[in-house]
C-alpha positions in Angstrom: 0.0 0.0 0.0 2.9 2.7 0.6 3.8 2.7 -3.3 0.1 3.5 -4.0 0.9 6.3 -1.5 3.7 7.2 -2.5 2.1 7.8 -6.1 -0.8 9.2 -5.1 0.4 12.7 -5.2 1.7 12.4 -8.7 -1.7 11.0 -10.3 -4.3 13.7 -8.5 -1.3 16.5 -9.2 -1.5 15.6 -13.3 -5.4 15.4 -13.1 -5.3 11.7 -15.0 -5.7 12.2 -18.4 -9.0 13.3 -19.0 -8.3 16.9 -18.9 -8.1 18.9 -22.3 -4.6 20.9 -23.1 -6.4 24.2 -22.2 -7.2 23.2 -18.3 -3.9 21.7 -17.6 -2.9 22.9 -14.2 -0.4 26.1 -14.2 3.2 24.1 -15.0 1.9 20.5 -17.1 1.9 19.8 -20.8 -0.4 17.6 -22.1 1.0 15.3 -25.2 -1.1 13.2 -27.3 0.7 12.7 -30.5 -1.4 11.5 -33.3 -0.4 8.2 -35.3 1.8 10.2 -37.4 4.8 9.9 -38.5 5.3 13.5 -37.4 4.6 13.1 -33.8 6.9 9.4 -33.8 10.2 8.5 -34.4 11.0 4.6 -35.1 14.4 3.3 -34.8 13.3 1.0 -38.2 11.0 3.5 -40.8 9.5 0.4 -42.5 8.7 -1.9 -39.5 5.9 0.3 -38.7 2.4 1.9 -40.1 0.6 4.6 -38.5 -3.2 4.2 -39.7 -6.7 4.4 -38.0 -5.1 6.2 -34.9 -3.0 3.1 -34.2 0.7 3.0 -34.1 1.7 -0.2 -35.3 4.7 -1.8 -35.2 4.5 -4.8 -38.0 7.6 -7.0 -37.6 10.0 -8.1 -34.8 13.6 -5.5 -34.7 17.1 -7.3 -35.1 19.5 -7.5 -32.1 21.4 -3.9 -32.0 25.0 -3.4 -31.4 26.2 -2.5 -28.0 24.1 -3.1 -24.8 21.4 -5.6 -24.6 18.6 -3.9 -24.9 14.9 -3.6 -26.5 15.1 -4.3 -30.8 12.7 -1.8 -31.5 10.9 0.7 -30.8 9.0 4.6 -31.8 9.6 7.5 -30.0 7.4 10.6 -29.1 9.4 13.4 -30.9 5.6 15.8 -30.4 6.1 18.0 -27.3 8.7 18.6 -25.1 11.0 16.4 -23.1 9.6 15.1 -19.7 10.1 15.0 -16.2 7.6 13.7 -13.8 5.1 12.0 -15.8 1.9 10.1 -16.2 1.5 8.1 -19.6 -1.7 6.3 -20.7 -2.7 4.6 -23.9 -4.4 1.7 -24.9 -1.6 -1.4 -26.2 -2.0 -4.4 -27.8 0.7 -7.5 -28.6 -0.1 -9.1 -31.9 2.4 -11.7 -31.8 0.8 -15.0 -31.6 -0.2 -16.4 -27.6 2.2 -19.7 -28.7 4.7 -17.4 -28.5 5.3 -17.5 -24.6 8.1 -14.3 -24.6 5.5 -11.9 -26.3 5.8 -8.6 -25.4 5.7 -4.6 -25.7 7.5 -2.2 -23.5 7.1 1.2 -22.7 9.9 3.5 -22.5 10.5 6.5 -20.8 12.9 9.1 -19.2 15.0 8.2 -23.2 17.8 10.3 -23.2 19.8 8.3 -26.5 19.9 4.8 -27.8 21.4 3.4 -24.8 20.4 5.4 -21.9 16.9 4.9 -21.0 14.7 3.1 -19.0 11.4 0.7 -20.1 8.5 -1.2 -18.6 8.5 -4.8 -20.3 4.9 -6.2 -20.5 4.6 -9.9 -21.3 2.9 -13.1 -21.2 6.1 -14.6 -19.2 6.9 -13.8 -16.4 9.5 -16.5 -15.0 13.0 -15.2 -16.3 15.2 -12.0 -15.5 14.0 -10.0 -18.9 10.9 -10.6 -18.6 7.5 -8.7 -17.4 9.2 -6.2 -15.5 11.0 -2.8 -15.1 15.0 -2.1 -16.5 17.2 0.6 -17.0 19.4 1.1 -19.8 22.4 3.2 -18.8 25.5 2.4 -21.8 25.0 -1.5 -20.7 23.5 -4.3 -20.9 19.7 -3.7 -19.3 19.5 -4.0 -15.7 16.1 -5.6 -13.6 15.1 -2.8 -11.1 11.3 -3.3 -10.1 10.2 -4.3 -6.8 8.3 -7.4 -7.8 11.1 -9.9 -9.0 12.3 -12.0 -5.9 15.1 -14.0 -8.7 12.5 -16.5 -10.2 9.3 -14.9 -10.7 8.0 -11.4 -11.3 4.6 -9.4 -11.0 1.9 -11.7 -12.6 1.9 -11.6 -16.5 0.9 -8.1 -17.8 -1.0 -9.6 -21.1 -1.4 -12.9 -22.3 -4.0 -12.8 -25.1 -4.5 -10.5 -28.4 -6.8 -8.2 -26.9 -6.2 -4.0 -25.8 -5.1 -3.4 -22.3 -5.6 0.0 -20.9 -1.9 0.9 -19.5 -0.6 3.7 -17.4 2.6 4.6 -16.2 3.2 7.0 -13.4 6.6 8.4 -13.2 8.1 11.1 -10.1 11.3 12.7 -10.8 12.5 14.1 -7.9 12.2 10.7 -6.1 12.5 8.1 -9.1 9.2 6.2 -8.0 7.8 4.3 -11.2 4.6 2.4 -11.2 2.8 0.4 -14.0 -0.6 -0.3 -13.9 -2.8 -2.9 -16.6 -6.4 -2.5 -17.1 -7.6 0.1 -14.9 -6.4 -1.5 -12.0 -6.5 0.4 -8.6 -2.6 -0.8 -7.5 0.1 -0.9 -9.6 1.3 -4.4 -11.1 5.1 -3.3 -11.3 6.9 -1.1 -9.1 10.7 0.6 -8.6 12.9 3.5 -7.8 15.6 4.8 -9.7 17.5 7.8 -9.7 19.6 7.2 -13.0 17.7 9.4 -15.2 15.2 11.9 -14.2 14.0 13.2 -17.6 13.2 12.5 -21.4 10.9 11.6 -24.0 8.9 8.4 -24.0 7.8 5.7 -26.4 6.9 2.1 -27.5 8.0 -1.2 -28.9 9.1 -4.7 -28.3 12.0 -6.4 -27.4 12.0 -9.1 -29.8 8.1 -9.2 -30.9 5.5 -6.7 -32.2 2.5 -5.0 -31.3 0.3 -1.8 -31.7 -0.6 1.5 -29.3 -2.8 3.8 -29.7 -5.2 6.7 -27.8 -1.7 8.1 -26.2 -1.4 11.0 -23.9 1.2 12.5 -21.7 0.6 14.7 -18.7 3.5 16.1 -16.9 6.1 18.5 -15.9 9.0 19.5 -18.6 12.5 18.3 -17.7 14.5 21.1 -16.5 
């Protein structure tokens, strides 16, 4: 119960996301990037589509050079840089269920291709890279939410083709991160880092596909 505390002051300070831009409390920017092109950067132009309002990434990424770390992903290049944040859209893993590694990730606080951090959600959730929280700071990606006790992590994020409601609550002056599925009340994955404490966000997959769309952003711009 503290880390739904702990939050608490975060989610009533960025007024959810049902505000419009024009009645965002004195100091917050509201984001929502359209499925454009315009508003996303992907690491890999032609493994994705932006149509219907959907963001859709169409093909698994290749392993990059350097750090291990997610394959592929889009970035929010729409609006400034952020530093406490709340992020919400609906997300959707198309890879097949026999596939038992499927996931997407969130990423946030992305300062450059290997300094960032992500929220991996998957179907697994019995090995270190899977269904949890990492930072990526110039190596290889390191497990930092509160959940994983070495075997198993918070219970699996998403295990069928359907759209899950996701939101991410991040604070920046204390590095609390929680990730909640579906609406629910407390958060499925929880941490606290002080790495990185601003940057833009986005989505992907670490070795898989998926789509993401109805995206907004509410928070405070990195200083």
């Amino acid at each position: 119960m503290r880390r739904r505390t702990l939050l608490t002051g975060l989610v009533v300070g960025l007024c959810a996301t049902a505000i419009p831009a024009a009645s965002a409390a004195p100091g917050l920017v509201v984001v929502r990037p359209a499925a454009t092109d315009r508003h996303w950067a992907p690491l890999t132009p032609e493994k994705w589509e932006f149509t219907a309002g959907q963001v859709v990434m169409t093909d698994r990424g290749v392993p990059p050079e350097g750090p291990r770390r997610p394959f592929e992903y889009a970035i929010v290049r729409k609006g400034p840089e952020f530093g406490s944040l709340s992020l919400t859209g609906e997300v959707r893993i198309d890879e097949p269920v026999t596939r038992n590694d499927r996931d997407v990730v969130l990423i946030f606080n992305y300062r450059s291709p290997t300094r960032f951090y992500y929220a991996h959600l998957s179907q697994d959730n019995t090995i270190y890279p899977h269904n949890g929280i990492f930072v990526v700071d110039n190596a290889d990606r390191v497990r930092i939410d509160d959940q994983w006790d070495g075997t198993t992590g918070a219970p699996p994020a998403i295990d069928d083709t359907d759209w899950h409601d996701v939101r991410l609550d991040y604070r920046a002056a204390t590095g609390e991160i929680a990730v909640h599925v579906d609406g629910a009340d407390e958060p499925l994955m929880t941490a606290t880092d002080t790495t990185f404490s601003g940057g833009r966000v986005g989505f992907g997959s670490f070795d898989n596909y998926g789509r993401v769309r109805d995206v907004t952003i509410i928070g405070t711009p990195a200083s």
